[in-house]
N, C-alpha and C positions, 0 to 999 in steps of 0.2 A: 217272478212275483214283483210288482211295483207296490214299495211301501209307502210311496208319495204319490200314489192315485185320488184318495179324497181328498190332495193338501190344495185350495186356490193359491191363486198367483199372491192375494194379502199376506197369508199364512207362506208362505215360501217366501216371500219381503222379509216376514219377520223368523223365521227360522234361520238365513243369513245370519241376523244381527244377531239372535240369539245363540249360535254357534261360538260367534267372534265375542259374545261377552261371559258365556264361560271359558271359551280360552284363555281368556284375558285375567278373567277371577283365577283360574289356574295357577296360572303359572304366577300372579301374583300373590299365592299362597304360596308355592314351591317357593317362590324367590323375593318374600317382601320386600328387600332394598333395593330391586331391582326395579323399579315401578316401567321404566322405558322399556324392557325387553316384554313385560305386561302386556304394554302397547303394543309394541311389533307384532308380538303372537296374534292379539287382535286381528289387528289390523288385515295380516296376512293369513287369516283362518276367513275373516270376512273375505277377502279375496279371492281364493280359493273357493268359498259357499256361493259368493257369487257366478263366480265360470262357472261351477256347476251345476246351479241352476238353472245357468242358460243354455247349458248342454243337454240339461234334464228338456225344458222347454224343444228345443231343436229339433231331440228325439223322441219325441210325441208331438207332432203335429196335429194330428185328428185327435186329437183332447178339445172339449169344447172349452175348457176351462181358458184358452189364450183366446176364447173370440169366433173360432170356426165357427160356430154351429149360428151365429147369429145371420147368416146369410144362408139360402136358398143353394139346394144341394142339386148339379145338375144331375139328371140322369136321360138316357137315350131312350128314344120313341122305340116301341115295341113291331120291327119290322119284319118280324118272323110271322108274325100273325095274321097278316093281308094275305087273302086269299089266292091261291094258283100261284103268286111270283114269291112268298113268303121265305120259302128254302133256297131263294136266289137271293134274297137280301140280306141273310144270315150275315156273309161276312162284311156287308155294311155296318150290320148292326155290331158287328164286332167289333169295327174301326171307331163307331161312334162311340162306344159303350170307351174304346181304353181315350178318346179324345175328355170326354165327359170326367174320364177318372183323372187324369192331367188337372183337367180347370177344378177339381176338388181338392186334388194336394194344393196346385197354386194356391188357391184362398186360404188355403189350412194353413200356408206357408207363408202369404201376406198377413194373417190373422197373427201367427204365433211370432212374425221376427221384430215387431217393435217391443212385445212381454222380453224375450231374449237379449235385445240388444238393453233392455235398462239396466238387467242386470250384468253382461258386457260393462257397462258404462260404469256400474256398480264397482265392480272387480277394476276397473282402469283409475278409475282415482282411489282408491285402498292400494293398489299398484303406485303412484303418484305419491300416496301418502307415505306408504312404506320406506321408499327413499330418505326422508330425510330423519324420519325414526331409525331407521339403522347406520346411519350417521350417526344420530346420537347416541346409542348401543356401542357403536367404533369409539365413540370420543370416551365414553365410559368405562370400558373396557381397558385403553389404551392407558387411560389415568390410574387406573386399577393396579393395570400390570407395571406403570412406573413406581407404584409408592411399593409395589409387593419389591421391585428389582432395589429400591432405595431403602428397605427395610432390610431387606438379607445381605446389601454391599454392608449396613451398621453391625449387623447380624455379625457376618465374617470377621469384621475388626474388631466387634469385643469379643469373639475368640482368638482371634489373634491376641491381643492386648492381655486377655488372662495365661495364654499360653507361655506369653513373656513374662509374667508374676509369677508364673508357677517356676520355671527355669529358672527365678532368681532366689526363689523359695528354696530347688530342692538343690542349688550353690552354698544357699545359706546354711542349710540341714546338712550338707555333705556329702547330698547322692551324687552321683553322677546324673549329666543330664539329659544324657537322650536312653538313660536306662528305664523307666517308669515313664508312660506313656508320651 
């Protein structure tokens, strides 16, 4: 079952984009502070929608929707039908019928590779773009994870710092001081 049979090549343009910007609204729901991972998702959801398009395109050639059908369909003279040599020409017509079927794919296949290759092209700068958004994901992250590391080294010293008020505490009270915690 092809559920992208009535889609044109317009609506399959904009199904990409429309893929990549709810992903995009996604995840910047899930992660409002996060606005650059927004982007990446995008970006690489577009990416993704586009190779696949163009894989969808590839593997449907004989769609008229890339262009085929705009040109003249060969097919092979009917050599069976001549009289007395007709059942001798049989495997001519055999030869011609699969030559005939060849220059139909050809064209199906010049028709449909420049639809495939935009979207190709599509997917290789979202690929291009991606790079330097996940750069900046890296540099965000990495800032992230130093104030988290410079919040719990603080973290650790004022428990340290209270564990030494406390031992001076339970000297002052008279406990001993490695008896209470």
């Amino acid at each position: 079952m092809d559920i992208l049979a009535g889609v044109s090549t317009e609506w399959l343009r904009a199904l990409t984009w429309i893929a990549a910007a709810a992903a995009g609204l996604a995840v910047l729901l899930w992660r409002p502070r996060r606005p650059h991972l927004a982007g990446l998702a995008a970006v690489l959801v577009f990416m993704a929608a586009s190779a696949g398009a163009g894989i969808y395109v590839l593997n449907h050639l004989g769609d008229g929707r890339w262009g085929g059908d705009r040109q003249s369909r060969m097919s092979p003279p009917p050599l069976s039908d001549a009289p007395m040599v007709g059942q001798f020409l049989e495997p001519l017509e055999g030869m011609l019928g699969g030559v005939a079927d060849g220059v139909n794919e050809f064209v199906d296949f010049r028709s449909a590779l420049p639809v495939a290759l935009e979207f190709f092209a599509a997917a290789g700068w979202a690929l291009a773009l991606s790079v330097p958004l996940a750069l900046v994901g890296m540099a965000a992250g990495a800032r992230a994870a130093r104030r988290r590391t410079a919040e719990l080294t603080a973290y650790r010293a004022e428990v340290e710092q209270l564990r030494k008020e406390l031992d001076h505490v339970k000297r002052h009270v008279g406990y001993p001081v490695r008896d209470i915690i």
